[in-house]
C-alpha positions as CSV (number, residue, x, y, z in Angstrom):
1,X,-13.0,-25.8,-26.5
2,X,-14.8,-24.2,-23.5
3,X,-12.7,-22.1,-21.0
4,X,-13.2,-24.8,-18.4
5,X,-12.2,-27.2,-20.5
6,X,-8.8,-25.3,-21.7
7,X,-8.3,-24.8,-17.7
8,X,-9.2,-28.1,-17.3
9,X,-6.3,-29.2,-20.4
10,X,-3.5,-27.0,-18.3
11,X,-4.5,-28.5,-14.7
12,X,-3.4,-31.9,-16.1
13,X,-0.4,-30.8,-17.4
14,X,0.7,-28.9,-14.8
15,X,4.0,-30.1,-12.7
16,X,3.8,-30.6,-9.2
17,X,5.5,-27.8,-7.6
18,X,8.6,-28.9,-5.0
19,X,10.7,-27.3,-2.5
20,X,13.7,-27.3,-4.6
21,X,11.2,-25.1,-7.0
22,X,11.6,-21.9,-5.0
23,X,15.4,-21.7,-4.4
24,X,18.2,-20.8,-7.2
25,X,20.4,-23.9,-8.4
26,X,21.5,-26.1,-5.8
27,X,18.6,-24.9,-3.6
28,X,16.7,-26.9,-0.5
29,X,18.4,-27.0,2.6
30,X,21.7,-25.9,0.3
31,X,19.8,-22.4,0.2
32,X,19.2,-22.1,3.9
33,X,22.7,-23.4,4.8
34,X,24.1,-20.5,2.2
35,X,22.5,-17.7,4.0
36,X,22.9,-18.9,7.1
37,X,26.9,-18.2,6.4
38,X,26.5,-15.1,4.4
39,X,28.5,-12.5,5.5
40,X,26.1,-10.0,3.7
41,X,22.7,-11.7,5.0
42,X,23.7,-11.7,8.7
43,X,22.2,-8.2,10.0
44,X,18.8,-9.3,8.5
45,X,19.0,-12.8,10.3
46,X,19.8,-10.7,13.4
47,X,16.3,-9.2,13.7
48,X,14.6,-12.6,13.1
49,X,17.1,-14.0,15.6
50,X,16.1,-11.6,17.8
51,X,12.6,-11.9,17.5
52,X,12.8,-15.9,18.1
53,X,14.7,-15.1,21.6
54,X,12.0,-12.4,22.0
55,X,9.2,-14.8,21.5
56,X,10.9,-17.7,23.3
57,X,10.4,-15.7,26.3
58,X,6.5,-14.2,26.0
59,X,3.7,-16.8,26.6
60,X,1.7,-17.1,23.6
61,X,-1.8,-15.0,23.8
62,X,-5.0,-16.5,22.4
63,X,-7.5,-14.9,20.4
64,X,-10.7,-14.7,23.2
65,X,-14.2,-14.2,22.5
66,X,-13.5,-10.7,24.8
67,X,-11.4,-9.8,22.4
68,X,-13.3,-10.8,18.9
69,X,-16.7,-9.3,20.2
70,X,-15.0,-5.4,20.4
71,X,-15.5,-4.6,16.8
72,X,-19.0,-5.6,17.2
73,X,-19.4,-3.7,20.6
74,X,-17.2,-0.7,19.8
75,X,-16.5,-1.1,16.0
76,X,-12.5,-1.4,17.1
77,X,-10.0,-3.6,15.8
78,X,-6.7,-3.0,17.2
79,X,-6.9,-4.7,20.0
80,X,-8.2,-8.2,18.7
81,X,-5.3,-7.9,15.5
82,X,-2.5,-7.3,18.0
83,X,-2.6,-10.5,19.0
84,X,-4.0,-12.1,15.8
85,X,-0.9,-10.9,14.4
86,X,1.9,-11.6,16.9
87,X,0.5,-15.5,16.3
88,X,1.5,-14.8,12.6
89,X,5.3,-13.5,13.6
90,X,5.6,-16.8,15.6
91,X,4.2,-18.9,12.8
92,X,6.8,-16.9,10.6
93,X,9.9,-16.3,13.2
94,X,10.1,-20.1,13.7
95,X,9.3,-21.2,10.4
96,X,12.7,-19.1,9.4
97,X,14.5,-20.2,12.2
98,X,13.8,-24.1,12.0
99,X,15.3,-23.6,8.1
100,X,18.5,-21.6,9.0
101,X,18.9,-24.2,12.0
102,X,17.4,-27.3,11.3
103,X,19.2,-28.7,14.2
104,X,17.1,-26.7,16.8
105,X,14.7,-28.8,18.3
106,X,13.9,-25.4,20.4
107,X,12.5,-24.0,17.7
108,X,11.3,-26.8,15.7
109,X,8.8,-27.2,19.0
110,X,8.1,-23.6,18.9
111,X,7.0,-24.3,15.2
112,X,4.6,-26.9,15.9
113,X,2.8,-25.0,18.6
114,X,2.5,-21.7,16.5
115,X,1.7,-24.0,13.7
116,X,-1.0,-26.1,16.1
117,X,-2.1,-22.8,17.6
118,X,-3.7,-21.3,14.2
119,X,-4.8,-24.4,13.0
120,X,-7.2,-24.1,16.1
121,X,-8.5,-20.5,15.7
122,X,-12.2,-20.8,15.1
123,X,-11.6,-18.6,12.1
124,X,-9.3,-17.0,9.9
125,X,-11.1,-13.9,9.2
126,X,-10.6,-10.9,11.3
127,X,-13.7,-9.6,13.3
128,X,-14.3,-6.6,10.7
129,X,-14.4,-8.7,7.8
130,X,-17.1,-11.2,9.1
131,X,-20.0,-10.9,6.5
132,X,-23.2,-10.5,8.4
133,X,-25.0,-12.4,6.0
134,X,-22.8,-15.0,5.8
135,X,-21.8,-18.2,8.4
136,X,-18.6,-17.2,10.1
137,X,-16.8,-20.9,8.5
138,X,-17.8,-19.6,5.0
139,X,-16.4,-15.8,5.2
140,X,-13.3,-15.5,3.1
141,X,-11.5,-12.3,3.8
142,X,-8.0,-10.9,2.6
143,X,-6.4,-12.8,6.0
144,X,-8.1,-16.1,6.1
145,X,-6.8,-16.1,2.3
146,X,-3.1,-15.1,3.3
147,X,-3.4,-17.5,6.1
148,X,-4.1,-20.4,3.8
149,X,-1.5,-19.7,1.1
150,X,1.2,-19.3,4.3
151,X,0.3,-23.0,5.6
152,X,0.5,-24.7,2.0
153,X,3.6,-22.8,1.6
154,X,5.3,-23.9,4.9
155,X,4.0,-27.1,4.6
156,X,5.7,-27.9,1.2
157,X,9.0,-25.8,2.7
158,X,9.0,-28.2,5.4
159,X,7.9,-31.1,4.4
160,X,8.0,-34.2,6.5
161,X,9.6,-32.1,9.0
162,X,6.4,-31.2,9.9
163,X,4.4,-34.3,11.5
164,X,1.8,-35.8,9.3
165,X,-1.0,-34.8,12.0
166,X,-0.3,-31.5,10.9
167,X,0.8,-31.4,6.9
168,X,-3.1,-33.3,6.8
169,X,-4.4,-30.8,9.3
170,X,-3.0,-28.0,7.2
171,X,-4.4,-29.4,4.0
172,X,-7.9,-30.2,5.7
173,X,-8.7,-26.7,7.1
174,X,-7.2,-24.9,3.9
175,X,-9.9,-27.3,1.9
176,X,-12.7,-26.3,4.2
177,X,-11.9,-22.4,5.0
178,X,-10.8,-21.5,1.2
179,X,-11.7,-23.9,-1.7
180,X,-14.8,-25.6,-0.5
181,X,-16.6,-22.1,0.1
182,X,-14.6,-20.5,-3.0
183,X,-15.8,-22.7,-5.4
184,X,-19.6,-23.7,-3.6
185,X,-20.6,-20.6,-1.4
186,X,-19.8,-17.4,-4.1
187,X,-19.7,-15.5,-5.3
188,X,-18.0,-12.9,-2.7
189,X,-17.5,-9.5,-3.1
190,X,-14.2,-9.1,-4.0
191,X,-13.8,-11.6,-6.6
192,X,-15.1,-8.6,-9.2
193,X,-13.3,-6.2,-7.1
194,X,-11.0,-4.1,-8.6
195,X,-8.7,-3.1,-5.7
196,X,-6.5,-5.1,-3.6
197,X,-9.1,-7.4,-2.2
198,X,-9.1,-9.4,-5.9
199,X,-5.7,-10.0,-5.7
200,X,-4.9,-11.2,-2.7
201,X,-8.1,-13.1,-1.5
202,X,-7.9,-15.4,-5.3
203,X,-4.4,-14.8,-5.7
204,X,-3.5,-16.5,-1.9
205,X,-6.3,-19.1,-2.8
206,X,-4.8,-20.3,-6.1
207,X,-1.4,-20.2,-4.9
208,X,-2.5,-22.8,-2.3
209,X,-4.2,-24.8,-4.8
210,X,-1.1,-25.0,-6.6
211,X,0.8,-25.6,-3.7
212,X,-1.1,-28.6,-2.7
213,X,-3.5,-30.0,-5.6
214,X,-1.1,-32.1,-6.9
215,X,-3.1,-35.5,-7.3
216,X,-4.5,-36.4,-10.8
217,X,-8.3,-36.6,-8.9
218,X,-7.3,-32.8,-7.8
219,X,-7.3,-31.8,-11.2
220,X,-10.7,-30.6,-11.6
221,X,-11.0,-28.7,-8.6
222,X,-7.6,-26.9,-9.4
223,X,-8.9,-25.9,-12.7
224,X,-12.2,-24.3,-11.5
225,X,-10.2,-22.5,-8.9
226,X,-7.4,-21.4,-11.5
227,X,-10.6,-20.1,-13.6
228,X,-12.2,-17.7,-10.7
229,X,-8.9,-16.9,-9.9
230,X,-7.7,-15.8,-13.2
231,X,-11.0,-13.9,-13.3
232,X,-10.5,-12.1,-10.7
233,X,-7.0,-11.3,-11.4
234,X,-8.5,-9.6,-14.7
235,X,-10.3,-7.2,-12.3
236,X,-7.6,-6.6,-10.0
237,X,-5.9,-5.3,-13.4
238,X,-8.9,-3.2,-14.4
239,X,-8.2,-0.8,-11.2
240,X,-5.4,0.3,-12.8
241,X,-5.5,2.7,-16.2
242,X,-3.2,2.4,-18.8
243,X,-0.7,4.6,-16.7
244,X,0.0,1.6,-14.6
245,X,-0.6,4.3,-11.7
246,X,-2.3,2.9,-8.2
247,X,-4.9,4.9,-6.7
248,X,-4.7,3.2,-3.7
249,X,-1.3,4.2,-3.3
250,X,2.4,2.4,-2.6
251,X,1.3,0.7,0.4
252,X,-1.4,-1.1,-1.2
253,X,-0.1,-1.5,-4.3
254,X,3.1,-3.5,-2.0
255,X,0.1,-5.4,-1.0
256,X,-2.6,-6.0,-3.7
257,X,0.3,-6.5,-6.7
258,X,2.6,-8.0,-4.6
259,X,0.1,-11.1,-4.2
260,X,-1.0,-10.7,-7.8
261,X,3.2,-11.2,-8.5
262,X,3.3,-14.1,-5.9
263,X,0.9,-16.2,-8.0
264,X,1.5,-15.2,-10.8
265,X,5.3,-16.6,-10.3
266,X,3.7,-19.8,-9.2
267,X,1.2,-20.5,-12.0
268,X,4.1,-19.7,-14.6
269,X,6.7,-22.5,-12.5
270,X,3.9,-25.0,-12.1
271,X,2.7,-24.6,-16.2
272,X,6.2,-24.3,-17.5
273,X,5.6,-21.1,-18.6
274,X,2.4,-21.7,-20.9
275,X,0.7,-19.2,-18.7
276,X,2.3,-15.9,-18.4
277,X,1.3,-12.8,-16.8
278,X,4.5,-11.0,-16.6
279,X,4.6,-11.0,-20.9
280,X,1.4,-8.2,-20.8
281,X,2.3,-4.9,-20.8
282,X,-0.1,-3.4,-18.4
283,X,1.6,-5.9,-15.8
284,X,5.1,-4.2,-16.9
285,X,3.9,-0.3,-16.4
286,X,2.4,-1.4,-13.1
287,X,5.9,-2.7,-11.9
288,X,7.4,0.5,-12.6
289,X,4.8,2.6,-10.1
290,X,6.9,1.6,-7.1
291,X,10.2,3.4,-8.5
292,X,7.8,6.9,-9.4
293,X,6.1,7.7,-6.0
294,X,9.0,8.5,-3.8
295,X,9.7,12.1,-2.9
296,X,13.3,11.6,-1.9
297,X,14.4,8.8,0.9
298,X,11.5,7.5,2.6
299,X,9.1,9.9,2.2
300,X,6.0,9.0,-0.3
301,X,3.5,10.3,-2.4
302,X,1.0,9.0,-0.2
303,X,-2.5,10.2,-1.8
304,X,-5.2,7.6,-0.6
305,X,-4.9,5.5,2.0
306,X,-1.2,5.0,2.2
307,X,1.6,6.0,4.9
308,X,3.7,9.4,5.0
309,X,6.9,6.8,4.6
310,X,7.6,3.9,2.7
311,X,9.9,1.1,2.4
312,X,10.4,-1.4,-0.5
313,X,10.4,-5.1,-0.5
314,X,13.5,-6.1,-1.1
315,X,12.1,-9.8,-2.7
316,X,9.5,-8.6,-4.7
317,X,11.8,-5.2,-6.1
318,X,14.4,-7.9,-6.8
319,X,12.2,-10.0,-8.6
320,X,10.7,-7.4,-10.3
321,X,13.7,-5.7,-11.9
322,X,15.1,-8.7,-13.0
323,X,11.8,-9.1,-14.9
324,X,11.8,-5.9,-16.8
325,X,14.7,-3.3,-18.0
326,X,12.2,-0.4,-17.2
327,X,12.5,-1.2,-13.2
328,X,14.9,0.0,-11.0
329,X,16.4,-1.8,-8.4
330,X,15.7,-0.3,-5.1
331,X,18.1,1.9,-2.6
332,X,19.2,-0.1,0.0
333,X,18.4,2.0,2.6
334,X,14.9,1.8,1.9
335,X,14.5,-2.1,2.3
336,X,12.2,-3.3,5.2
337,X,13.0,-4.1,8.3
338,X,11.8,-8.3,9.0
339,X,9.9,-6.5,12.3
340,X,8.3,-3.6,10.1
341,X,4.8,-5.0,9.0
342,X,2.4,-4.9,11.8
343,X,0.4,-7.9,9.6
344,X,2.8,-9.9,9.6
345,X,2.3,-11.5,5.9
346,X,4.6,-14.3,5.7
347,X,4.7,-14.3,1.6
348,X,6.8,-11.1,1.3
349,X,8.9,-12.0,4.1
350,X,9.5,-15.4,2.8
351,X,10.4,-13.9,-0.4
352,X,12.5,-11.1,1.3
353,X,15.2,-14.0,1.9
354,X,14.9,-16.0,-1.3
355,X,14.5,-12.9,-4.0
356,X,16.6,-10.8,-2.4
357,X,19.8,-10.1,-4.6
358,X,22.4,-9.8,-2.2
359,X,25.1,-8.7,-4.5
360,X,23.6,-5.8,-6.2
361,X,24.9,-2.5,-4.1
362,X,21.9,-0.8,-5.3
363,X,21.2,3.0,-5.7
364,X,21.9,5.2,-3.3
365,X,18.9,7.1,-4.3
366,X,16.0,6.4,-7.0
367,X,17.2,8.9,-10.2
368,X,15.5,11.9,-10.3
369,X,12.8,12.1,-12.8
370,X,8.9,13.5,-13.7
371,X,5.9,11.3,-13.8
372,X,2.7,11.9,-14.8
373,X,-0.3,9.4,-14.5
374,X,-2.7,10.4,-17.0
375,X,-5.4,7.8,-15.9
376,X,-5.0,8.6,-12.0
377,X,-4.7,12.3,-12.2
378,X,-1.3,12.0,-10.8
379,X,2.0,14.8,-11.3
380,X,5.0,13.4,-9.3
381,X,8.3,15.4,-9.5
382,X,11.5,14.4,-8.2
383,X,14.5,16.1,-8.7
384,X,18.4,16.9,-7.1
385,X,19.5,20.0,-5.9
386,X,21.6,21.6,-3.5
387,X,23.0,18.2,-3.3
388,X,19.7,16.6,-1.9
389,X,16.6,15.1,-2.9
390,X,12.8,17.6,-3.4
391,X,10.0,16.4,-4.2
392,X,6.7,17.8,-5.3
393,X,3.3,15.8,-5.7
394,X,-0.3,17.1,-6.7
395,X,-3.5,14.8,-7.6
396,X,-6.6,15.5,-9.9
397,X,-8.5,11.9,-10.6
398,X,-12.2,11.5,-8.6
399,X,-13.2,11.7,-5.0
400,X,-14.6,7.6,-5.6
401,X,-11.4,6.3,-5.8
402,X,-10.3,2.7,-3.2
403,X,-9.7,4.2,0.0
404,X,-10.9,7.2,-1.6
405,X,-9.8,11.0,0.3
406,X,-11.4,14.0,-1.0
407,X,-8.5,15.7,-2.1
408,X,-9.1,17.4,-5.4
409,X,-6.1,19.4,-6.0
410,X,-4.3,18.2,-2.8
411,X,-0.4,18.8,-3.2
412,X,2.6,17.8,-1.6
413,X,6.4,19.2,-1.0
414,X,8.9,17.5,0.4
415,X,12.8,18.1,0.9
416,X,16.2,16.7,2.4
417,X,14.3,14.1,3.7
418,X,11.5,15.9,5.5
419,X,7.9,16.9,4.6
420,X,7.1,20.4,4.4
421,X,3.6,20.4,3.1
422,X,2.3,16.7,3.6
423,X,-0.6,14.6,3.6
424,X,-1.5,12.9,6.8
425,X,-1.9,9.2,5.2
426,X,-4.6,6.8,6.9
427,X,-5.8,7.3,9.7
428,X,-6.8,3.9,12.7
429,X,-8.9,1.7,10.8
430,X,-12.4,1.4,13.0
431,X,-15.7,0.9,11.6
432,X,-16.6,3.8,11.5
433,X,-13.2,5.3,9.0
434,X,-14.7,2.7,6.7
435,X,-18.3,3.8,7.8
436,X,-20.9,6.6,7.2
437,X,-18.7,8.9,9.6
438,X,-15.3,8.1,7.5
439,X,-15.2,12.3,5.7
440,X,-15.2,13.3,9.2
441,X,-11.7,12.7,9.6
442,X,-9.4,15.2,8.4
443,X,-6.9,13.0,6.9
444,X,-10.2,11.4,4.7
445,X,-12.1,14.2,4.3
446,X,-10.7,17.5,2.3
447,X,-10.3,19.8,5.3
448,X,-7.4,17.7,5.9
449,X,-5.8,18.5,2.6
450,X,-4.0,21.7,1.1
451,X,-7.4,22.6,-0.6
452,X,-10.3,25.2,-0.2
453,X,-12.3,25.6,1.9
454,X,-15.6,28.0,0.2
455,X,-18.5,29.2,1.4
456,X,-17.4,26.8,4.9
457,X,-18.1,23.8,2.1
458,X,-15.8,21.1,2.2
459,X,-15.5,18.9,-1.0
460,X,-18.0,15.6,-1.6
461,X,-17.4,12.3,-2.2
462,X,-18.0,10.2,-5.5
463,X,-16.5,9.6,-9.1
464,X,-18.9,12.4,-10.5
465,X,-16.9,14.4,-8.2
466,X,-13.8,14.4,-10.8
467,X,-10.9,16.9,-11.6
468,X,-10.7,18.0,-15.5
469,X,-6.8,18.3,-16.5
470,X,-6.1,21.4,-18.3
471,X,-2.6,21.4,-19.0
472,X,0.5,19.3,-17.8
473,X,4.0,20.2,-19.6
474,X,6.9,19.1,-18.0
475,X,10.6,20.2,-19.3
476,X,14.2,20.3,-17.8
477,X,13.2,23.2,-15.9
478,X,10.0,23.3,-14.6
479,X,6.4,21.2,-14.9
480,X,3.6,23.1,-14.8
481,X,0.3,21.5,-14.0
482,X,-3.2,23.3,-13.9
483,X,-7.2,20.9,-13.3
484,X,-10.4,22.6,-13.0
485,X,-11.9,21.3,-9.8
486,X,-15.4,22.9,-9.4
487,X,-17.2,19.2,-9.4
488,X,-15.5,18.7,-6.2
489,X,-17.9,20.9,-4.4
490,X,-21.3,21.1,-3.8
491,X,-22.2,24.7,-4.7
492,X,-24.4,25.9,-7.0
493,X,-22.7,29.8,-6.5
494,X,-19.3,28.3,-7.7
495,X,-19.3,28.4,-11.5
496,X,-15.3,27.6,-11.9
497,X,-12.4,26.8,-10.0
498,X,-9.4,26.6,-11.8
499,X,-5.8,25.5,-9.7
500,X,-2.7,25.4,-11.6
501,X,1.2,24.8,-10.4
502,X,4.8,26.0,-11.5
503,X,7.0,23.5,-10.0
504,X,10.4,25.4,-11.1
505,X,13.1,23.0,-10.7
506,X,16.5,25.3,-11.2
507,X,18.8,25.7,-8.3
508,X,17.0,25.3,-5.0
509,X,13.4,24.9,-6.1
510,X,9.8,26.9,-5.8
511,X,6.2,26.2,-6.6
512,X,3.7,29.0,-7.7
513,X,0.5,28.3,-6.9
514,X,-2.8,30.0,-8.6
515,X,-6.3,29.8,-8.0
516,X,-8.6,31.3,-10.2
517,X,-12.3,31.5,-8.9
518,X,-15.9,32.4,-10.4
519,X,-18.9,32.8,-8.7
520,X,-22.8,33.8,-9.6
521,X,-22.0,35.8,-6.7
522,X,-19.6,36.7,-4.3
523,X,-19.0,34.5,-1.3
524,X,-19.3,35.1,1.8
525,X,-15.9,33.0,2.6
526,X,-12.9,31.8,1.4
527,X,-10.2,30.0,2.9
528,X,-7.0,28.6,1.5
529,X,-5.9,25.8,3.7
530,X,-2.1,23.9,3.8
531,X,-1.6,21.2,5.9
532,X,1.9,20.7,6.9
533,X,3.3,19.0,9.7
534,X,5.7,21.6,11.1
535,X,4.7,24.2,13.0
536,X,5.3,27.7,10.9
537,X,6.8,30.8,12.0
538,X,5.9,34.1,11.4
539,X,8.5,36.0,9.7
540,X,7.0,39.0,8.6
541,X,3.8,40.5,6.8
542,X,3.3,38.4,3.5
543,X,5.4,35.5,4.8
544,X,5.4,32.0,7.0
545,X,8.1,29.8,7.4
546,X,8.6,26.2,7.8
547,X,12.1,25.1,8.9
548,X,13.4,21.3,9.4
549,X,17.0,20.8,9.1
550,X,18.9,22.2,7.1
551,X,15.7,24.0,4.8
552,X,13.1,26.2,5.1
553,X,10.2,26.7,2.8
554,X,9.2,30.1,3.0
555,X,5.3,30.7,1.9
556,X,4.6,34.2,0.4
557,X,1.7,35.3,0.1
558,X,-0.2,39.0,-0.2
559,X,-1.4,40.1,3.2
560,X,-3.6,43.1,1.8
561,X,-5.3,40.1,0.3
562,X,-5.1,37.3,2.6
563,X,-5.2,36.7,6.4
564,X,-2.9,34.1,7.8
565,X,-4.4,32.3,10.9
566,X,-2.6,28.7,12.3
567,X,-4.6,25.8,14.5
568,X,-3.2,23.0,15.6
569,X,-5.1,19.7,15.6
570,X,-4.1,15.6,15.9
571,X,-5.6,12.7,15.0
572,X,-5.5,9.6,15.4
573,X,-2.9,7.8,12.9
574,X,-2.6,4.1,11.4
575,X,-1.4,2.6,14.6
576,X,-3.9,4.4,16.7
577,X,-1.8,7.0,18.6
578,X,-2.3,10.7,18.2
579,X,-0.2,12.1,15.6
580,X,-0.3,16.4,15.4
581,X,-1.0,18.4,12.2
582,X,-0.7,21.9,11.3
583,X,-4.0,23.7,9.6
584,X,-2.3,26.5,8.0
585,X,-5.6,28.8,6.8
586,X,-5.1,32.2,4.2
587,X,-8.1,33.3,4.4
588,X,-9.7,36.0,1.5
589,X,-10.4,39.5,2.9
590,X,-12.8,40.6,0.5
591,X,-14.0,38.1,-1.6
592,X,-15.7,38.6,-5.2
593,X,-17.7,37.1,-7.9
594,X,-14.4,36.7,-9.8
595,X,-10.9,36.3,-8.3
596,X,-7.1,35.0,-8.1
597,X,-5.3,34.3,-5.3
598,X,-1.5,33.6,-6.1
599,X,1.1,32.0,-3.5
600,X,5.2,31.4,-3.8
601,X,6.2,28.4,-2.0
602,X,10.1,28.6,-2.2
603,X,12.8,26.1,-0.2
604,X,15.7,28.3,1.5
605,X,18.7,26.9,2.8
606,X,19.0,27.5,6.8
């Protein structure tokens, strides 16, 4: 038997998936009448509330030619996604609303416009994603995708709720804009991808072919699409190593894994659990990242392209952890707030109210623990002390990673809630951040990391550019961690660079930091560079300090060796405002062919 044909087998055996499907026992309009009285459920039906009054009120923007024809003109994006995305929070507020209140004609109206409304965009796609190559009604991007699954989703939610102009409009477009081009006008790009792209483009496409091929002369079709899908699935899965680590960091990995989970949970309903991703392993290790990469409340190991501060979903954590023994369920505190993604996505919020387990208290914190990711390069610490959380983070792997920084040796400290020494996350997506000029920005390219800067040389980009691991050991006391780094610069006078940490954990905790260097010839500079988003005092000769609540971390270093200089500088962050950093610069007196420079970072109480 051929593959196709074994795809083609499980497409006619597979159950048509129904509303009832997605709800625990006694679900449909049961569900939705359940949490609409839950005493614990009400604060999170507050914000949508609110946001339904709040919409109610604002006329509905469209998405103008003005608008798409900026990226083109001026390579921006925020301005055309703004409203591309607010017409996504109406589709989702009033989807929500119309099943906790079914009696509202209000917002059963407001529905059918927001639904009307995207079913007349000219495209999907947003402006930065349009292939050049490619007709503008064949471009599949990571939205157009999402947009698709969301409509099949809300149309089987709704069901004849919805009038039949629409459930056929719905089902016509998502033909035309996903599975006609996915299965005639490939390959794309990301179906071989192996970073969030995969996952989401194929994984929102097959979840709306399961959601609405449900006719034995659909059969065929569903089984090619569950075919590219599944192949592209096995790449997504390739981008991560054994260590079940994700270079592209938490955000992402909320993102490209949570729509790998999302279809994943459909394929196994709709096949009565004949196919199973959840039984490999590597899916199991890769559920457990999530739990590692927090520092201590909100704050993240964010190497990559991911924010300072993270949240969990609530739905997909849930999920999750009743999966697998090895994941945690998540603090409450750090669930997500309905209004917190800018995007919009309407499969995690959807599965924010139906996964969600409303009667675990949760942790108040994740439990302290160390975590190293062989195949990323990756030492997370986190530990209690003083009767608070610290946090220490430090990153070897390749300067050709997904949303790749160069950040060889970049490390992170973090404690009682506040960064100390940080790294500035992504910066405002423009053409240009993904674009020739993207190293130019500190928080992509290495002068925007806590690494050196030699010779006035900044590190390079690409996977030759790799960190070598030399030791990790990690005890009940302290880890230490040491890479060679020399790859990550281009200069031919640098024969070795060798970093290594101490991360002592007993009492309040400190971090040694050593740099061992060899030249063919003595530099003309060195400078050891911190980036930290406080502003650091000047205690005395030797010593900085950086104070936030109710810590300091005082940084020690040699002054008959070292100069300390400061320079503050912004840039521009995620959301496009100007966000300040601190460049904290040692640099070497009297640099030589061969030499050490040593530093004690060490937290004080205030």
């Amino acid at each position: 038997m051929t593959v196709r044909e074994g795809w083609e087998q499980l497409a006619e055996s597979l159950i048509p998936l129904k509303a009832v499907d997605y709800y625990p026992p006694g679900g449909g309009q049961a569900f939705w009448r359940s949490l609409r009285e839950a005493s614990e459920a009400q604060a999170e039906l507050e914000v949508i509330r609110s946001e339904g009054e709040r919409l109610l009120k604002c006329p509905a923007e469209e998405l103008t030619y003005s608008l798409f024809s900026l990226f083109a003109v001026q390579g921006s994006r925020l301005e055309y996604e703004r409203v591309y995305f607010e017409k996504r929070r109406r589709l989702n507020t009033f989807a929500f609303l119309s099943l906790l209140e079914p009696e509202s004609a209000v917002y059963e109206a407001a529905l059918r416009d927001a639904v009307w409304a995207i079913c007349s965009e000219l495209t999907w796609c947003l402006p930065a994603h349009v292939e050049a190559k490619r007709p503008v009604s064949e471009t599949i991007d990571l939205f157009s995708a999402e947009t698709g699954f969301a409509l099949a989703e809300l149309s089987l939610l709704l069901g004849s709720r919805l009038p039949e102009l629409l459930r056929v409009r719905i089902a016509e477009l998502v033909d035309e804009r996903l599975f006609q081009p996915f299965l005639e006008n490939g390959p794309y790009h990301w179906e071989e991808l192996t970073n969030n792209w995969s996952a989401v483009c194929a994984g929102s496409i097959g979840s709306a072919a399961l959601l609405l091929m449900t006719e034995p002369q659909d059969f065929a079709r569903l089984a090619r699409i569950l075919e590219k899908t599944e192949r592209s699935m096995g790449f997504y899965l390739q981008g991560f190593g054994e260590d079940g680590g994700c270079p592209e960091g938490l955000g992402y990995w909320n993102y490209g894994f949570g729509y790998f989970v999302y279809y994943a949970d459909l394929l196994l309903k709709r096949s009565r659990g004949q196919r199973d991703w959840f039984s490999e392993d590597k899916v199991r290790r890769i559920a457990e990242f999530q739990q590692k990469c927090f520092l201590g409340g909100r704050l993240v190991a964010n190497f990559s392209d991911a924010l300072p501060y993270g949240s969990v979903q609530p739905g997909l954590s849930h999920y999750l952890a009743e999966r697998y023994e090895e994941v945690e369920a998540p603090p409450v505190l750090l669930y997500a707030d309905y209004r917190e993604d800018h995007c919009s996505r309407w499969a995690p919020a959807l599965r924010n109210l139906i996964w969600r387990d409303r009667t675990a208290a949760g942790p108040a914190e994740w439990r302290d623990g160390d975590f190293w990711f062989e195949d990323a390069g990756w030492l997370i610490s986190r530990i209690t002390a003083a009767g608070d959380t610290f946090g220490f983070a430090a990153k070897g792997g390749h300067n050709g990673e997904s949303h790749n920084h160069n950040d060889l040796g970049h490390f992170m400290l973090a404690g009682g809630g506040a960064f100390f020494l940080s790294d500035l996350g992504c910066g405002e997506y423009t053409r240009d951040y993904f674009g020739e000029g993207r190293y130019r920005y500190d928080c992509n390219g290495s002068q925007g990391h806590s690494v050196p800067i030699i010779n006035g040389c900044v590190q390079r980009e690409g996977q030759e550019r790799a960190a070598s691991k030399l030791r990790c050991d990690m005890t009940a006391e302290a880890c230490e961690f040491a890479l060679e780094l020399s790859s990550a610069y281009e200069d031919d006078n640098l024969q070795s660079f060798n970093r290594s940490w101490i991360w002592n954990k007993t009492e309040l905790p400190s971090l040694t930091l050593r740099d061992d260097f060899r030249f063919a010839e003595a530099p003309e500079s060195l400078v050891e560079r911190f980036v930290s988003p406080i502003q650091p005092e000047m205690t005395r000769p030797g010593q900085l300090r950086l104070v936030r609540g109710q810590f300091a971390l005082e940084l020690n270093y040699d002054p008959y060796q070292l100069e300390a200089e400061m320079e503050e500088r912004t840039y521009r962050d995620h959301y496009g405002k100007d966000a300040v950093w601190y460049a904290l610069d040692f640099r070497v007196k009297q640099p030589e062919a061969g030499f050490g420079v040593e530093l004690l970072f060490k937290f004080a109480r205030q």
